[in-house]
C-alpha positions as CSV (number, residue, x, y, z in Angstrom):
1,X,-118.0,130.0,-119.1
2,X,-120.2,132.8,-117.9
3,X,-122.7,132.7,-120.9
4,X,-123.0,129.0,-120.6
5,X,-123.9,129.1,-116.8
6,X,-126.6,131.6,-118.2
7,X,-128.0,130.1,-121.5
8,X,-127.6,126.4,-119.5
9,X,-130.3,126.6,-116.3
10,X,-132.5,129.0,-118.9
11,X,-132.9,126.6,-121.3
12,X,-133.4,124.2,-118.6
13,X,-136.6,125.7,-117.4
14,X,-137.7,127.0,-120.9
15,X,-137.1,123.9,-122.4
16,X,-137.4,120.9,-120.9
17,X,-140.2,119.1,-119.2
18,X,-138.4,119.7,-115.8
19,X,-138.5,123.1,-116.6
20,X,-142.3,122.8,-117.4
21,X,-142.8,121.0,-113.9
22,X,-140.7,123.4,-112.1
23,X,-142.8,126.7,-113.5
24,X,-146.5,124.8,-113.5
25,X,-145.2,124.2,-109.5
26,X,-144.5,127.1,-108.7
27,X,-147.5,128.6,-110.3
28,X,-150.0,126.1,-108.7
29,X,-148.6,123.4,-106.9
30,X,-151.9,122.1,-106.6
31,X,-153.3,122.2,-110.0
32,X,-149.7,120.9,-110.9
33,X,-149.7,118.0,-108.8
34,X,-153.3,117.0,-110.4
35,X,-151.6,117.2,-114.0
36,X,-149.4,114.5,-113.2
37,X,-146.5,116.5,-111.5
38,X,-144.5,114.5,-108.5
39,X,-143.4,116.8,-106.3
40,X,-141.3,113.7,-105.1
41,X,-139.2,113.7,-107.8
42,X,-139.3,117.4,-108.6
43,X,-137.5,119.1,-105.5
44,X,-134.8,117.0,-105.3
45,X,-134.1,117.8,-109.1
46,X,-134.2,121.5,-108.3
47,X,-132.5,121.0,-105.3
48,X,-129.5,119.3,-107.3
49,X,-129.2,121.8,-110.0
50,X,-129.1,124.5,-107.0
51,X,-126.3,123.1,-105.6
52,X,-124.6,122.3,-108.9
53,X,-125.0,125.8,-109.5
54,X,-123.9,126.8,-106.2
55,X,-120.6,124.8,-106.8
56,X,-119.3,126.3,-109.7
57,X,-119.9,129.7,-108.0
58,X,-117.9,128.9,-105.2
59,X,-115.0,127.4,-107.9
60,X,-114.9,130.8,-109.9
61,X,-115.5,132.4,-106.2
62,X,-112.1,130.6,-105.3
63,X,-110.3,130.8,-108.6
64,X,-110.9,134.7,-108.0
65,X,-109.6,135.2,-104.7
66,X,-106.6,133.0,-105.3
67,X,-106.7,130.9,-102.3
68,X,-108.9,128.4,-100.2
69,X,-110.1,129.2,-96.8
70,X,-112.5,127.4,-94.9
71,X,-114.5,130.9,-94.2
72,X,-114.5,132.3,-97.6
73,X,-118.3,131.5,-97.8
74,X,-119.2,133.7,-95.0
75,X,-119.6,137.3,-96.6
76,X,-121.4,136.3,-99.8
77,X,-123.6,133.7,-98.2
78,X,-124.6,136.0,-94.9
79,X,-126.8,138.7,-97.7
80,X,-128.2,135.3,-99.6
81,X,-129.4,133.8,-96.3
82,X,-130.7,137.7,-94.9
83,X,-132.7,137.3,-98.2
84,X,-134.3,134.0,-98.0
85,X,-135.4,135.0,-94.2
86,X,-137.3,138.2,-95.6
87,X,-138.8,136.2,-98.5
């Protein structure tokens, strides 16, 4: 499952025209929007495939520890959100 949930999202971006709009956005959002990029339609994708990704972690996150506890997120998302402040 592991090399799937790697090859998959990589080919995604590499690939695709999604992935094309994703990388020419975060290059130049500018430049990208003037080559016929909607932004519109664009974060919501990579929003979706975020959390998509996000859920099977928390499945094999679950599947690992062996039970199902409503604070089980806490630890591994506290460093991810520290992160994302100091970005």
């Amino acid at each position: 499952m592991t090399p799937l949930l790697l090859v998959g999202p990589t080919g995604l971006v590499n690939r695709t025209q999604l992935g094309r709009a994703m990388r020419a956005t975060a290059a130049d959002p500018r430049v990208a929007a003037r080559a016929g990029v909607r932004p519109d339609r664009l974060i919501p994708a990579t929003c979706a495939i975020g959390a998509a990704l996000a859920a099977v972690a928390a499945v094999m996150w679950a599947a690992n520890c062996g039970t199902v506890r409503h604070t089980m997120g806490r630890m591994p998302g506290l460093p991810g959100e520290r992160g994302a402040d100091r970005a």
